[in-house]
Backbone bond lengths (Angstrom), bond angles and torsions (degrees), N, CA, C in turn:
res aa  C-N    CA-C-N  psi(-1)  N-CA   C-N-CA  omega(-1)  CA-C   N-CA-C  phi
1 X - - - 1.453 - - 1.530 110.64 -
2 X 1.372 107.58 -41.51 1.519 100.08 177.63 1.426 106.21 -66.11
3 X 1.230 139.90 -47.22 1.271 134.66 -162.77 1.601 119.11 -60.10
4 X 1.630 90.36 -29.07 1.521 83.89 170.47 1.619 127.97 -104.49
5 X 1.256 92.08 4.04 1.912 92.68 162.76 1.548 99.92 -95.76
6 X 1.008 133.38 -16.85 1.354 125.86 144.73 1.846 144.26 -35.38
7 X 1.879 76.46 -38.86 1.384 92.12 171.68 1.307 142.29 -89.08
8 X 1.649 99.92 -41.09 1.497 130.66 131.73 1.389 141.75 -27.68
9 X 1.257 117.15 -44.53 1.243 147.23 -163.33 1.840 89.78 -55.04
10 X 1.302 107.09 -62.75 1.611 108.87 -151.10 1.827 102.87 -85.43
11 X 1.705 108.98 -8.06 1.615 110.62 160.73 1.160 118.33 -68.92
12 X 1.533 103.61 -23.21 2.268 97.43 -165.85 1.824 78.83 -96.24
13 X 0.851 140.45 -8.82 1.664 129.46 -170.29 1.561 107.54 -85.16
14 X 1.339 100.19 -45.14 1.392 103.72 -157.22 1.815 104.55 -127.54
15 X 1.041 133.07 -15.86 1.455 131.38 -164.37 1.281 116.61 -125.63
16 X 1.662 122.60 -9.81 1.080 112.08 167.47 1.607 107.63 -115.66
17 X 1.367 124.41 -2.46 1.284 119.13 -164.38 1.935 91.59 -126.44
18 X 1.109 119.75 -179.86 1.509 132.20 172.85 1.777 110.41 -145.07
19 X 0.926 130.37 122.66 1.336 158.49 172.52 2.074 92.85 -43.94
20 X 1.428 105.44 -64.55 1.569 101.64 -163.84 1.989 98.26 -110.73
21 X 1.207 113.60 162.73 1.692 120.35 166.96 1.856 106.77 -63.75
22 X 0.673 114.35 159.86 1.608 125.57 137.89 1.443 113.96 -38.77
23 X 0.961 135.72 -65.06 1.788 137.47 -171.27 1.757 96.90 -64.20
24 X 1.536 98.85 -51.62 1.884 90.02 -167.33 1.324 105.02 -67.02
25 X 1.563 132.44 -36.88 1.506 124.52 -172.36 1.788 94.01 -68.89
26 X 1.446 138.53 -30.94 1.317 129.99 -177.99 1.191 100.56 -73.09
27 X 1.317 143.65 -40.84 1.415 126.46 -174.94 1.585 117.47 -90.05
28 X 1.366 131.64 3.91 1.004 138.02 144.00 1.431 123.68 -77.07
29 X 1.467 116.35 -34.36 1.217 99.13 153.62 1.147 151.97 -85.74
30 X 1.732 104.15 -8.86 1.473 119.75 155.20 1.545 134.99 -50.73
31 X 1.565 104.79 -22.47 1.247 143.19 -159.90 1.770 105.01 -107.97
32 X 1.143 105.73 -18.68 1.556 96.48 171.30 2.017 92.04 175.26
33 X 1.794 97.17 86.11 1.527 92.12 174.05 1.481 101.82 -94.48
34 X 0.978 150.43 -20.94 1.720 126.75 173.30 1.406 92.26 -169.29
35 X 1.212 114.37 77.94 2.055 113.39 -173.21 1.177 99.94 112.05
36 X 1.617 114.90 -128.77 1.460 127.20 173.91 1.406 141.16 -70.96
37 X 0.936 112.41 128.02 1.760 114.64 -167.96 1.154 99.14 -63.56
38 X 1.774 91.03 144.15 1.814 99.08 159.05 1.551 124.83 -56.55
39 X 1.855 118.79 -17.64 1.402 99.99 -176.84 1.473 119.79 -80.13
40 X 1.477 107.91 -5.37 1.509 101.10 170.55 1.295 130.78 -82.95
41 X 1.212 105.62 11.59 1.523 110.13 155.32 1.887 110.74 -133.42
42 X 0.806 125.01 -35.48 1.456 141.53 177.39 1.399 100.51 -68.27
43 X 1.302 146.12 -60.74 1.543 152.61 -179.95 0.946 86.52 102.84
44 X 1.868 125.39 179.97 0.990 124.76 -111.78 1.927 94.63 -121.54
45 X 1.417 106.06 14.82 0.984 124.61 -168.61 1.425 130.75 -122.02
46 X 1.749 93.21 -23.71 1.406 131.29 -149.09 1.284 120.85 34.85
47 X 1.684 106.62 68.59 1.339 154.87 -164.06 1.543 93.64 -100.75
48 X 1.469 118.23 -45.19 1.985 115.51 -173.34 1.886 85.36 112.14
49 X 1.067 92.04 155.46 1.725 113.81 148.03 1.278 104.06 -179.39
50 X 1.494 101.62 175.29 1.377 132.37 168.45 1.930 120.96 -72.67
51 X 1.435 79.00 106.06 1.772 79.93 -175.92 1.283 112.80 -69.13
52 X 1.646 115.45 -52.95 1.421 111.78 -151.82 1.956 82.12 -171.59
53 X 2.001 91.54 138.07 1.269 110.75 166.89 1.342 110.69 -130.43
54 X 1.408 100.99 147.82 1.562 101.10 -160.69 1.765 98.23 -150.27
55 X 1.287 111.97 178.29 1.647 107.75 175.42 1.723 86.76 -150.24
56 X 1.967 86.31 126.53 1.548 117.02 173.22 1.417 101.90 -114.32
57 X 1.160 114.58 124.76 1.246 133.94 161.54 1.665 113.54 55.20
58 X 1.193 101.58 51.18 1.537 141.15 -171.66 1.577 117.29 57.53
59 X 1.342 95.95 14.65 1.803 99.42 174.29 1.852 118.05 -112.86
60 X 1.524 96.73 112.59 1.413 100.25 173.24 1.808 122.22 -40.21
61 X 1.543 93.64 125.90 1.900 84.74 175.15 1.480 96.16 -150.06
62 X 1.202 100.92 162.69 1.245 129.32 173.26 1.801 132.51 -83.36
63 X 1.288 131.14 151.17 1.158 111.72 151.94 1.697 108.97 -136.16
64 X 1.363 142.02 124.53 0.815 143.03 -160.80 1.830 119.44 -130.25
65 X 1.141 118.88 155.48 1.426 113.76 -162.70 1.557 91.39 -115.73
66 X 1.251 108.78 139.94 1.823 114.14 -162.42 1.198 101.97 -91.80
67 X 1.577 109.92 158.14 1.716 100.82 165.88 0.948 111.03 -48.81
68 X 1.630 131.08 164.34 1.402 150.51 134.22 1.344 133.16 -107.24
69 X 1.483 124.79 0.02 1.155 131.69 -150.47 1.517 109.71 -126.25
70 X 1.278 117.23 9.76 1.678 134.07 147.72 1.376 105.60 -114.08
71 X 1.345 154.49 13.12 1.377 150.86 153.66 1.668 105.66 -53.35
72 X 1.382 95.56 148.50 1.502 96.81 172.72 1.410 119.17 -105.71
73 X 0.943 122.98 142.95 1.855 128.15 -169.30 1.633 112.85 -9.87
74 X 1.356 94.52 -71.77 1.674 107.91 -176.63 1.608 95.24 -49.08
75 X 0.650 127.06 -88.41 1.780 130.96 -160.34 1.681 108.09 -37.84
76 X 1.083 114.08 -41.58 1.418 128.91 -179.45 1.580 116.03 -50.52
77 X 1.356 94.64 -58.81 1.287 122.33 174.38 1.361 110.97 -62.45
78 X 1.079 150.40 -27.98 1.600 154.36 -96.77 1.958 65.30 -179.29
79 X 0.513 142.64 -19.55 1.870 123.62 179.29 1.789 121.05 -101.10
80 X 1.429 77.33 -21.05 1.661 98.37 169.68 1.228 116.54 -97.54
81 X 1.437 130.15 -23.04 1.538 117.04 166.06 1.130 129.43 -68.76
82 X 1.462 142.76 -21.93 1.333 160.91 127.39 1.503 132.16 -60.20
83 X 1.160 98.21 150.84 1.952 95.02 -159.13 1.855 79.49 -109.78
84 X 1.181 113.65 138.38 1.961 116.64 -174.13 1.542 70.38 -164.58
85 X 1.892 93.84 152.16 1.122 113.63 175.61 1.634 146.41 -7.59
86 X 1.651 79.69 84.55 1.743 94.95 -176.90 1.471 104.03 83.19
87 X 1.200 137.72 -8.06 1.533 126.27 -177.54 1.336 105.23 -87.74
88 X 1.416 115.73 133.67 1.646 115.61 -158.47 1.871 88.48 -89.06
89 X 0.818 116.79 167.61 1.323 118.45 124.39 1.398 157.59 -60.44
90 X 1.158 113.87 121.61 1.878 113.23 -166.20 1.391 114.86 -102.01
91 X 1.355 123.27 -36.10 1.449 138.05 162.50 1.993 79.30 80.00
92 X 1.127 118.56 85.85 1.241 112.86 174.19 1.575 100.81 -119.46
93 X 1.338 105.19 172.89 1.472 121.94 177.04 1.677 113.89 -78.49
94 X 0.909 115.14 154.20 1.767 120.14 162.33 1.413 101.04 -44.65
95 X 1.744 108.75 -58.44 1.798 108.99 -174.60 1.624 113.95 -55.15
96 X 1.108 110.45 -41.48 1.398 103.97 -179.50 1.696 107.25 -90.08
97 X 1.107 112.21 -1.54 2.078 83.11 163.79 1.213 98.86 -110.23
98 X 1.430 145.75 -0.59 1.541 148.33 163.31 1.898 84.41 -57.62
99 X 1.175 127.74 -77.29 1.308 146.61 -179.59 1.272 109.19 -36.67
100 X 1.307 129.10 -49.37 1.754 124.42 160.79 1.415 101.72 -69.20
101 X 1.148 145.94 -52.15 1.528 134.48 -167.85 1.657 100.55 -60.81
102 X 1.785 122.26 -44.23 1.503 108.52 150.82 1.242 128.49 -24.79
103 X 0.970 104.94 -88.36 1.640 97.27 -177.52 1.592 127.58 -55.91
104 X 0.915 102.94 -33.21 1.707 89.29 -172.26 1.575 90.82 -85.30
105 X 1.080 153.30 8.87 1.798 153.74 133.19 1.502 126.96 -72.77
106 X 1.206 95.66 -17.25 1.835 101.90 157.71 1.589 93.30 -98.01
107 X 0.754 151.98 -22.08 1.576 129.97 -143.70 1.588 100.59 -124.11
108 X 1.462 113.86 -23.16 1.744 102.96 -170.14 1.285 112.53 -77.97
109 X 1.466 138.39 14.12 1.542 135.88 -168.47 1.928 86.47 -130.73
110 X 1.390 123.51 -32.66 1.261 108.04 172.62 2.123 142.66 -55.05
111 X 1.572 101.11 119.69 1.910 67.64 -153.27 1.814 111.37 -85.53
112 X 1.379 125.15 166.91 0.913 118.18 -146.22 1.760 110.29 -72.80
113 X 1.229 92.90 169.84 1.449 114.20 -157.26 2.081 104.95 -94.43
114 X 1.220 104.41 85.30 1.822 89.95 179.29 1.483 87.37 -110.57
């Protein structure tokens, strides 16, 4: 009997139950996927904003982080495999950008929270 709550033991801990939801592990990882979060350029919604304005060669410009949170799967996905303007690379899993496209699809119709 002991040997097999021994064996058991670490299935009811870890394999049948989960510590966080689906939405909270997506917004933690939205919030810090390998370095910098997507909301510092994406907002907090992946709504887009304005990162940083600056003036090159005496002309005011912008650099801004685009929506993401009306993209459709394919494109999303397909935006993260390539590093293009200023988008770092994350080297993430299918599970975890299925899991960011979660959240910012529960969250872009929600209105904000003060």
């Amino acid at each position: 009997m002991r040997y097999l709550l021994l064996f058991t033991f670490p299935y009811f801990l870890f394999g049948a139950t989960s510590f966080i939801t689906p939405l909270e592990y997506a917004s933690q990882l939205y919030k810090n996927p390998r370095g910098i979060g997507c909301h510092h350029c994406h907002g907090e919604k992946g709504e887009g904003r304005l990162v940083a304005s600056y003036i090159d060669k005496k002309v005011k410009k912008t650099f801004e982080g685009p929506a993401i949170n009306s993209l459709d799967f394919n494109v999303f996905y397909n935006a993260l495999e390539k590093r293009k303007n200023g988008m770092p690379m994350y080297f993430l899993t299918k599970k975890e950008v299925q899991a960011l496209y979660l959240y910012l699809q529960q969250n872009r119709d929600k209105p904000d929270a003060k």
